[in-house]
SELUMVO-891375 format. One record per atom (N, C-alpha, C): residue in three letters; x negated, y, z negated. Coordinates in steps of 0.001 Angstrom, whole numbers, always signed. Each point is the difference from the previous one (the first is absolute). Layout:
<pts>
code:X:Y:Z
ALA:X:Y:Z
...
</pts>
This chain:
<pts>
code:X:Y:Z
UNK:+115764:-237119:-43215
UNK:+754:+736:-1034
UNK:-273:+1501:+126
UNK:+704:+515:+117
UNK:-6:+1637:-64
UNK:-715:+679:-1246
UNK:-343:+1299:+307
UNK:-402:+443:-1223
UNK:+860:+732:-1289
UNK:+1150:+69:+500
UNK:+1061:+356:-1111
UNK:+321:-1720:-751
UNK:+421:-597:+956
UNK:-220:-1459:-1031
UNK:-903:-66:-936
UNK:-1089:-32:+950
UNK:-1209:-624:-878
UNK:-124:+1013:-1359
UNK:+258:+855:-113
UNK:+169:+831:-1025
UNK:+1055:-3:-657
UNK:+957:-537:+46
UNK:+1288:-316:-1104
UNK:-590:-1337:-219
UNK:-674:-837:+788
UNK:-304:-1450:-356
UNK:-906:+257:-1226
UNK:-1098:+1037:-250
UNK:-991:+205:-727
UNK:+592:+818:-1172
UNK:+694:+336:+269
UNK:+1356:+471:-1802
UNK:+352:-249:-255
UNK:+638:-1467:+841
UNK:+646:-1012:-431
UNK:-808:-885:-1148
UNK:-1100:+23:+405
UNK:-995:-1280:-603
UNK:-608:+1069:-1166
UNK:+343:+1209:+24
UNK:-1008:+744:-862
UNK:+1118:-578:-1509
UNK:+1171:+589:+577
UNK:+1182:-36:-1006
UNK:-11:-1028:-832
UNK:-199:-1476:+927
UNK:+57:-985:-341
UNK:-1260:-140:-1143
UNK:-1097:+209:+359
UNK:-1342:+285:-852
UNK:+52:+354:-1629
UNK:+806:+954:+193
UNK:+243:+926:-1380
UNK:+1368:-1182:-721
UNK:+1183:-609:+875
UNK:+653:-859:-1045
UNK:-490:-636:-348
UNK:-843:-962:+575
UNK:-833:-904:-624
UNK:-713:+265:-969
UNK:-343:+649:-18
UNK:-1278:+470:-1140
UNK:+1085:+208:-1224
UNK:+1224:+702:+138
UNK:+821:+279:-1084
UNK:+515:-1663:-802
UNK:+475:-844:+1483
UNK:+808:-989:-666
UNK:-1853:-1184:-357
UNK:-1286:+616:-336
UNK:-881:-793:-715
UNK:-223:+778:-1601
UNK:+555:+1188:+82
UNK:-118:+103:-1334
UNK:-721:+1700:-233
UNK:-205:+145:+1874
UNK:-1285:+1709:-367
UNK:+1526:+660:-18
UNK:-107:+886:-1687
UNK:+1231:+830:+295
UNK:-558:+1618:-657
UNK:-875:-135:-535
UNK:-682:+1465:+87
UNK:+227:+880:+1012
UNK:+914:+1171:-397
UNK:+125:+800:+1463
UNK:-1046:+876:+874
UNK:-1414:+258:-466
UNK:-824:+489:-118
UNK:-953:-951:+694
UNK:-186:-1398:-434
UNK:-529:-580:+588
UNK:+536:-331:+1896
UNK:+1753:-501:-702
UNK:+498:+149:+1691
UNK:-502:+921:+565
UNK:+606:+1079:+45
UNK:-727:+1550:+585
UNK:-1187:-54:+1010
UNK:-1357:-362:-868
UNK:-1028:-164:+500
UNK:-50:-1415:+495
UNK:+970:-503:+249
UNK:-565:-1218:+836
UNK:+987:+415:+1773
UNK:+930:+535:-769
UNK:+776:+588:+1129
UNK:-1000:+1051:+991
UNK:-784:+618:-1250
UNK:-595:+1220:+981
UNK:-1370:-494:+628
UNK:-598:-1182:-490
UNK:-960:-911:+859
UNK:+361:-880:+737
UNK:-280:-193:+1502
UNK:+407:-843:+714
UNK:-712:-867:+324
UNK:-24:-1484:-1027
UNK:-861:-992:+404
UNK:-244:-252:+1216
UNK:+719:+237:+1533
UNK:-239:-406:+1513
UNK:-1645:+451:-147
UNK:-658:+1517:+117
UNK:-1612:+425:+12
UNK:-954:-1509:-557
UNK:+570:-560:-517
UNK:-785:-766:-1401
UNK:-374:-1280:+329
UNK:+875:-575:+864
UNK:+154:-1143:+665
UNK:-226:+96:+1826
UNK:-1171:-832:+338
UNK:-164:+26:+983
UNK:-183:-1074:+1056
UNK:-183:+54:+1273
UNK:-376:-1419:+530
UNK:+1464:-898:+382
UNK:-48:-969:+112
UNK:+943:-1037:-133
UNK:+937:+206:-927
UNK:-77:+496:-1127
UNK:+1069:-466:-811
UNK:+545:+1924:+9
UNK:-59:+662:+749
UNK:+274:+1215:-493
UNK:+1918:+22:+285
UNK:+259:-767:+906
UNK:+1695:-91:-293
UNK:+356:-547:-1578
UNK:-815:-746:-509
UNK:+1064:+7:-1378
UNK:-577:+739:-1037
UNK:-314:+1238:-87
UNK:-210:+1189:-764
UNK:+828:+140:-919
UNK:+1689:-267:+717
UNK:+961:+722:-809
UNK:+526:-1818:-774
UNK:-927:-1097:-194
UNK:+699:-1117:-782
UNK:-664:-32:-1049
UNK:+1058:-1129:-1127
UNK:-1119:+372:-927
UNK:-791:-747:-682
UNK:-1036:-326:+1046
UNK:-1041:-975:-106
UNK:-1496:-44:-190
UNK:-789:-251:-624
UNK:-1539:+504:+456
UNK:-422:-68:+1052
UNK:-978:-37:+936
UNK:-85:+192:+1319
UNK:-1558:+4:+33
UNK:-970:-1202:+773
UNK:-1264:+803:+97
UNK:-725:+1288:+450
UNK:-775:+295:-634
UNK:-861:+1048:+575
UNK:-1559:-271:+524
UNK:-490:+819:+6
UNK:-1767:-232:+252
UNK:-669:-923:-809
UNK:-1134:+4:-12
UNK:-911:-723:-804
UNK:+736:-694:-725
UNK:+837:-1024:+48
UNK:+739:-1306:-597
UNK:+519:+647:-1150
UNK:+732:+1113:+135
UNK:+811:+703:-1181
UNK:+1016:-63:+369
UNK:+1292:+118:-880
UNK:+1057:+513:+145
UNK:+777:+999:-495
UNK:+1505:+600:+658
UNK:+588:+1036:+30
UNK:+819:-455:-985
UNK:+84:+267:-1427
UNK:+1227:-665:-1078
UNK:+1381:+522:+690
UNK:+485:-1396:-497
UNK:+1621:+941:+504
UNK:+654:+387:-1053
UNK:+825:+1008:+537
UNK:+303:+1525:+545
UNK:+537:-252:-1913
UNK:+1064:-1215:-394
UNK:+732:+30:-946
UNK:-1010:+73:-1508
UNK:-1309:-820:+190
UNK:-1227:-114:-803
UNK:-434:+1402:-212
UNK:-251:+650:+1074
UNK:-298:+1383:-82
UNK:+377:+960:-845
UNK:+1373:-88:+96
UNK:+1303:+407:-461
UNK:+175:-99:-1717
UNK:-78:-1165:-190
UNK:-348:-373:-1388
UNK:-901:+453:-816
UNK:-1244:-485:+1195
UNK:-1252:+560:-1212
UNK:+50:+1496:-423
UNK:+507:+571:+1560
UNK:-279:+1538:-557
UNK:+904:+555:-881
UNK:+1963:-521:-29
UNK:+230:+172:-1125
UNK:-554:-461:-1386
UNK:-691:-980:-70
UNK:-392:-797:-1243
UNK:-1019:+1081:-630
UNK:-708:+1027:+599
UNK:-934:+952:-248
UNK:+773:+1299:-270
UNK:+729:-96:-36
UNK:+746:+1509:-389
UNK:-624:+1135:+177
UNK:-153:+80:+725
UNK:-1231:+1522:+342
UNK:+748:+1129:-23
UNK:-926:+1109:-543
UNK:+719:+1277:-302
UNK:-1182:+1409:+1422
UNK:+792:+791:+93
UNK:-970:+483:+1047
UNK:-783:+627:-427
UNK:-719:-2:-1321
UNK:-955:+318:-362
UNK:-1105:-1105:-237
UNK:+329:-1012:+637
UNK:-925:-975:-569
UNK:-690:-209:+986
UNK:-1696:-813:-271
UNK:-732:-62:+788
UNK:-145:-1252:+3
UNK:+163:-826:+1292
UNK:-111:-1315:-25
UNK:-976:-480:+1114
UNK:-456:-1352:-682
UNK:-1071:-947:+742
UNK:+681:-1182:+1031
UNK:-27:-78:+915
UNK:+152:-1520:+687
UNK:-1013:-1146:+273
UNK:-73:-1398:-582
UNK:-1317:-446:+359
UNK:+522:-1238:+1659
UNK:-302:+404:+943
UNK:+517:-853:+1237
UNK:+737:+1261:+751
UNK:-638:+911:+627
UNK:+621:+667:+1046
UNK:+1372:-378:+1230
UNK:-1037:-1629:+264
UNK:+698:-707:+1235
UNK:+221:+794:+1222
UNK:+1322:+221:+536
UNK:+619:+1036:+776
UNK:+343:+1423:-395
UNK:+92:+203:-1222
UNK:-189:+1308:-496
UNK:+1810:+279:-141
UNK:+565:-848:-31
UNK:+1821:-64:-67
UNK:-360:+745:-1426
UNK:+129:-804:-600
UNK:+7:+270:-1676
UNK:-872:+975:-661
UNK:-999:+488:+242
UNK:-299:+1156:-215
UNK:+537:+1460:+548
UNK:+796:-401:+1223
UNK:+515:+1074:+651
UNK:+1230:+661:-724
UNK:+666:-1185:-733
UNK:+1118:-46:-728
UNK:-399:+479:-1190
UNK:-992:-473:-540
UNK:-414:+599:-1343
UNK:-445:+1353:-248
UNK:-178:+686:+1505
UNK:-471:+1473:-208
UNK:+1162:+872:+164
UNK:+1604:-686:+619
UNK:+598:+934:-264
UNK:+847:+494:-1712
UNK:-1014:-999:-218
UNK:+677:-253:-2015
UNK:-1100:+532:-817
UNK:-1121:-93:+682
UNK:-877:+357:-1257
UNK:-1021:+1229:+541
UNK:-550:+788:-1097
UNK:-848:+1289:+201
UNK:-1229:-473:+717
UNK:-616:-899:+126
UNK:-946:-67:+331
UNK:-109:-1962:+184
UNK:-589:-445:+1435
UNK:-42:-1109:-68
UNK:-1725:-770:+297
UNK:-99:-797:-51
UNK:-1659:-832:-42
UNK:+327:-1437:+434
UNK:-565:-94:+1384
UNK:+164:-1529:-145
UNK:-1132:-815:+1340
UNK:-383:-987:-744
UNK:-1526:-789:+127
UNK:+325:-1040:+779
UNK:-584:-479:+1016
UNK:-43:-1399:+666
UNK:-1325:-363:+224
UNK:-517:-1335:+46
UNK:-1608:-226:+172
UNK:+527:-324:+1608
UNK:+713:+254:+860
UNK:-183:+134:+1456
UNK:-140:+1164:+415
UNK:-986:+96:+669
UNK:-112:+1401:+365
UNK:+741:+395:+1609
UNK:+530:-1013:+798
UNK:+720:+383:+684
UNK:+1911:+340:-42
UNK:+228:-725:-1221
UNK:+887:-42:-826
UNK:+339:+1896:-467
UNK:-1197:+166:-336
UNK:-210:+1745:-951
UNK:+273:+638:+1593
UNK:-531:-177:+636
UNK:-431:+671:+1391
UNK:+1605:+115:+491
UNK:+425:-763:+190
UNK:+1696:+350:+972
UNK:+973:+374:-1001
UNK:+50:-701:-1255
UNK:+905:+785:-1047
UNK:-256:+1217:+215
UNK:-916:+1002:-332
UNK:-380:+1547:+12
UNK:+471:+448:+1232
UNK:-168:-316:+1103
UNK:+114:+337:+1348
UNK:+1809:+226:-18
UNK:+731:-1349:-701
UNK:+1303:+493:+72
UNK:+158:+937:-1353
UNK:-668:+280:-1456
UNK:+352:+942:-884
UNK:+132:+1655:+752
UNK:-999:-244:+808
UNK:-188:+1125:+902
UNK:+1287:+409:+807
UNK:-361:-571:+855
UNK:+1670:-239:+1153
UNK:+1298:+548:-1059
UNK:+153:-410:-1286
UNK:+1321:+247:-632
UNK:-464:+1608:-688
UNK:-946:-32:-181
UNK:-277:+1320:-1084
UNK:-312:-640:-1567
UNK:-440:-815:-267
UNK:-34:-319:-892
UNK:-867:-335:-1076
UNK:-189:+1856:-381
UNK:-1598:+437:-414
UNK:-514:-125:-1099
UNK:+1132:-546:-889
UNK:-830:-206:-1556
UNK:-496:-1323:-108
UNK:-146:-871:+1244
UNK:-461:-1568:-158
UNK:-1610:+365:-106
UNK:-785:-898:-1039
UNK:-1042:-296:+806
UNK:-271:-1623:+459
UNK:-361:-302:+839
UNK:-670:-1255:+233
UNK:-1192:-110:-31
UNK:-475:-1273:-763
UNK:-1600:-162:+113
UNK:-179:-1569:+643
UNK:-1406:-441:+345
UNK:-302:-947:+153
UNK:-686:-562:-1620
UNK:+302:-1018:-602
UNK:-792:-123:-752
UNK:+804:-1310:-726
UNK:-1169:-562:-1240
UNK:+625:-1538:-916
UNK:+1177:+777:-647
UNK:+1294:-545:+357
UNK:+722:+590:-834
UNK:+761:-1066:-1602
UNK:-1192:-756:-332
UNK:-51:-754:-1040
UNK:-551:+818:-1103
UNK:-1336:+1202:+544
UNK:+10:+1058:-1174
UNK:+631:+879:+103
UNK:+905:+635:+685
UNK:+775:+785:+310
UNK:-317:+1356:+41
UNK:+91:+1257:-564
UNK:-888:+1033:+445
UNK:-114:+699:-1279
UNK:-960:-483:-825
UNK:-470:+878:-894
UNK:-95:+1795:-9
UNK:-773:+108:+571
UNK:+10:+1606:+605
UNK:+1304:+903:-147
UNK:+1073:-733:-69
UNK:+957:+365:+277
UNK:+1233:+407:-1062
UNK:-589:-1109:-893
UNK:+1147:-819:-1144
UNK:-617:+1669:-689
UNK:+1483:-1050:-1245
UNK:+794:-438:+186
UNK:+1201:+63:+1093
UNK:+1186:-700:+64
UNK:+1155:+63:+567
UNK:+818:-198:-768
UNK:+1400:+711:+174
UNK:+1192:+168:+251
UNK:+1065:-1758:-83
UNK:-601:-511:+1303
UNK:+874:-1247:+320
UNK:-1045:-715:+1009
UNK:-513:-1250:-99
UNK:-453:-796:+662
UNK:+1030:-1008:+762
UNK:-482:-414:+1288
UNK:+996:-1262:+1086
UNK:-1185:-676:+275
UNK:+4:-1488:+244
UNK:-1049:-863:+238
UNK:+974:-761:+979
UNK:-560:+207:+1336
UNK:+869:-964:+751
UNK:-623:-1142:+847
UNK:-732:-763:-1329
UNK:-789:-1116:+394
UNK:-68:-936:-1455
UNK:+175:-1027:+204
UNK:+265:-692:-1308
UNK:-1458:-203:-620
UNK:+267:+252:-1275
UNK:-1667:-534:-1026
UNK:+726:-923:-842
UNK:-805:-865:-839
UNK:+310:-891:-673
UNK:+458:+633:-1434
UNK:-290:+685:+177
UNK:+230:+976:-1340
UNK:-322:+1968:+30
UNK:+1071:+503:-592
UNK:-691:+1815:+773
UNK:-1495:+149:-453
UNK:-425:+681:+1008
UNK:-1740:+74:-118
UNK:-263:+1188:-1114
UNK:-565:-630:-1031
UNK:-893:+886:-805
UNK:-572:+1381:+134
UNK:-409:+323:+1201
UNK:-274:+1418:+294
UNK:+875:+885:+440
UNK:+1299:-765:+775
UNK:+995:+685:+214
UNK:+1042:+349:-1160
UNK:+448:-773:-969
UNK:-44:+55:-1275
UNK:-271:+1554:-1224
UNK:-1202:-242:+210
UNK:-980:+1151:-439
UNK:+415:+1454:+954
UNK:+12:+86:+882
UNK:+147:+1263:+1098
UNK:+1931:+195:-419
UNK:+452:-736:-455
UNK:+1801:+29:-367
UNK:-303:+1126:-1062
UNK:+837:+1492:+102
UNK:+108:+528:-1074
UNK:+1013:-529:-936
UNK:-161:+512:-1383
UNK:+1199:-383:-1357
UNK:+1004:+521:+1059
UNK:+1234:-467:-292
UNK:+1093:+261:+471
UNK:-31:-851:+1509
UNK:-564:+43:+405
UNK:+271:-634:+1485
UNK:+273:-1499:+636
UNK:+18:-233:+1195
UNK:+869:-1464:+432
UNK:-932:-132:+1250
UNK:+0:-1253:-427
UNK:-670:-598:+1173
UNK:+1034:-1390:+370
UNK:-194:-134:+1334
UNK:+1281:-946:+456
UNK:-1004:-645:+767
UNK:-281:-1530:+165
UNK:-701:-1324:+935
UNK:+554:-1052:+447
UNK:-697:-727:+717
UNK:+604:-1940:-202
UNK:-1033:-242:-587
UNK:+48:-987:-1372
UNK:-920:-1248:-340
UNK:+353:-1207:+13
UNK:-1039:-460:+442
UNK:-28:-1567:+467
UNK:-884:-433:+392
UNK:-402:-1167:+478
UNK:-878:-763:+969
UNK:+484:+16:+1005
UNK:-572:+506:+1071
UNK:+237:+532:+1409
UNK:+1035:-1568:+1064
UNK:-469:-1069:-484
UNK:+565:-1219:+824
UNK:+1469:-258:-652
UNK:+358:+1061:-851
UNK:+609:-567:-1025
UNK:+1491:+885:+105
UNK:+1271:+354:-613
UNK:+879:+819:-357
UNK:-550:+852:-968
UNK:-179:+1264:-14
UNK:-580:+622:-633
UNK:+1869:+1084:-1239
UNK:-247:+905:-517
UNK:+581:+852:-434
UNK:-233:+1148:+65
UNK:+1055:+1074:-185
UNK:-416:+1256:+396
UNK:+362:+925:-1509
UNK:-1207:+295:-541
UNK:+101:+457:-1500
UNK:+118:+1731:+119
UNK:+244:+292:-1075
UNK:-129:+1452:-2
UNK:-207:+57:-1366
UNK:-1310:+844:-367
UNK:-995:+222:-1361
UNK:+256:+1509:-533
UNK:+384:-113:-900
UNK:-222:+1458:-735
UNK:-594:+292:-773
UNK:-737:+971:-278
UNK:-1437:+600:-907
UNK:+344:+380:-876
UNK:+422:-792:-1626
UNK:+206:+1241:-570
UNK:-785:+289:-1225
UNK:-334:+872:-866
UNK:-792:+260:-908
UNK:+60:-1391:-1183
UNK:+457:-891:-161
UNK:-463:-634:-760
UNK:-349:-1898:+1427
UNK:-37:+493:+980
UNK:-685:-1173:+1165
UNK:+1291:-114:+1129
UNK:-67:-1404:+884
UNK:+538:-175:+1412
UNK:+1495:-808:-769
UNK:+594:+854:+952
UNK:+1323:-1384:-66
UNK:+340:-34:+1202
UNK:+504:-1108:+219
UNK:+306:-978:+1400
UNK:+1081:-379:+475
UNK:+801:+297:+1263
UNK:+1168:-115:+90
UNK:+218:-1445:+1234
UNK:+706:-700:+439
UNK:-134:-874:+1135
UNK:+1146:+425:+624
UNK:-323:+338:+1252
UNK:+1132:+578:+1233
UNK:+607:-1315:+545
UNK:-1065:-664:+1138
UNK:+370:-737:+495
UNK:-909:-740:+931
UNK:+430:-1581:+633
UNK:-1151:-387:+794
UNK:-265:+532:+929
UNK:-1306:+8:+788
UNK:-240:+648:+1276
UNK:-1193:-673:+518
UNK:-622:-16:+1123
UNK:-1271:-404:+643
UNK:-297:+1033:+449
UNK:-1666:+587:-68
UNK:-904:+728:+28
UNK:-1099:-775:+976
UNK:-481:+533:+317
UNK:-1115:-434:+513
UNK:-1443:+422:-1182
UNK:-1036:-638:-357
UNK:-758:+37:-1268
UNK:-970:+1430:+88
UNK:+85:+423:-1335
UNK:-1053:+1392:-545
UNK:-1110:-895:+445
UNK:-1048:+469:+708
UNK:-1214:-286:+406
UNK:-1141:+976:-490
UNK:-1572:-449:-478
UNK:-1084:+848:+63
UNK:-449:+64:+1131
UNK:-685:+1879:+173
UNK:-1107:+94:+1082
UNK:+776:+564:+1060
UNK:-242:+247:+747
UNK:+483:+381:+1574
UNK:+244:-500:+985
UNK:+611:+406:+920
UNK:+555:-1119:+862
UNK:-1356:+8:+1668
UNK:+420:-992:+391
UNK:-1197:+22:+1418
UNK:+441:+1123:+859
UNK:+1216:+524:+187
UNK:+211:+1185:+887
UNK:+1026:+854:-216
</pts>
């Protein structure tokens, strides 16, 4: 295949990328935008790096996965972020979704207990320019005190229920978007709002997560 092909073939599939996501429901134009202006291909590697542009989860490293593209899409509209807001991610993964979240929000934070996981996400935040991320290694079941409050929390690992400390680190006014469930199980994808008299709870839709875990990962 030539390289002018192969490059209408890859706009072809980009194009295709962005309807999809429209005909699942992401219609935030802001959110499109930044998914348009991140190119999941960096994110996805190995074997599966031809289907970048489908919209499927996809493994990654350390027995994680890459949510697809339409999940993504959702959650981050479901968070309504304003670009003044400072937001937490707990599950780095590939660093897709935080990449997306920094072109929406003032400042971004986001935790994986893999530390090789933290290690290549940054390497591509870098590569793009993409300087208000931080990544840490660390339990992101307490999430980062030091830090809190936040703006808007994303948990992209299912707990059985939103974790108590993450909870607490939610400023009044703010949203936090997860899956809960039992990990073997169909879980839901909630979105919580803080407001001065306690939480109210919204249900999006089903999804599978792979499970919120304590502690750190072996590599």
């Amino acid at each position: 295949m030539s390289a002018e092909h192969s490059e209408d073939d890859l706009a072809t599939r980009k194009m295709q990328f962005l309807y999809a996501l429209r005909s699942k429901g992401v219609t935030d134009k802001r959110v499109l935008q930044a998914m348009e202006e991140i190119d999941r291909g960096p994110f996805v590697r190995g074997l599966f790096s031809e289907r970048a542009y489908e919209d499927m989860p996809l493994p990654i490293a350390c027995g994680q996965t890459i949510s697809q593209p339409s999940v993504v899409g959702l959650m981050t509209q479901a968070l309504n972020i304003s670009p003044r807001d400072k937001v937490l991610e707990i599950g780095t993964g590939s660093g897709y979704q935080a990449a997306i979240l920094a072109k929406l929000a003032r400042r971004v934070y986001t935790i994986d207990r893999h530390r090789r996981l933290v290690h290549e996400a940054r390497a591509i935040f870098e590569e793009l320019d993409l300087h208000t991320i931080t990544a840490l290694t660390a339990d992101g079941s307490h999430g980062l005190p030091d830090q809190a409050p936040f703006d808007r929390i994303i948990i992209t690992a299912a707990a059985e229920d939103p974790p108590g400390p993450l909870l607490a680190q939610l400023k009044e006014g703010g949203i936090m978007v997860l899956p809960v469930g039992q990990s073997d199980a169909v879980q839901s994808l909630i979105r919580v709002h803080k407001t001065a008299s306690g939480l109210e709870y919204d249900e999006m839709r089903d999804v599978r997560f792979v499970p919120l875990l304590e502690g750190l990962g072996k590599e």
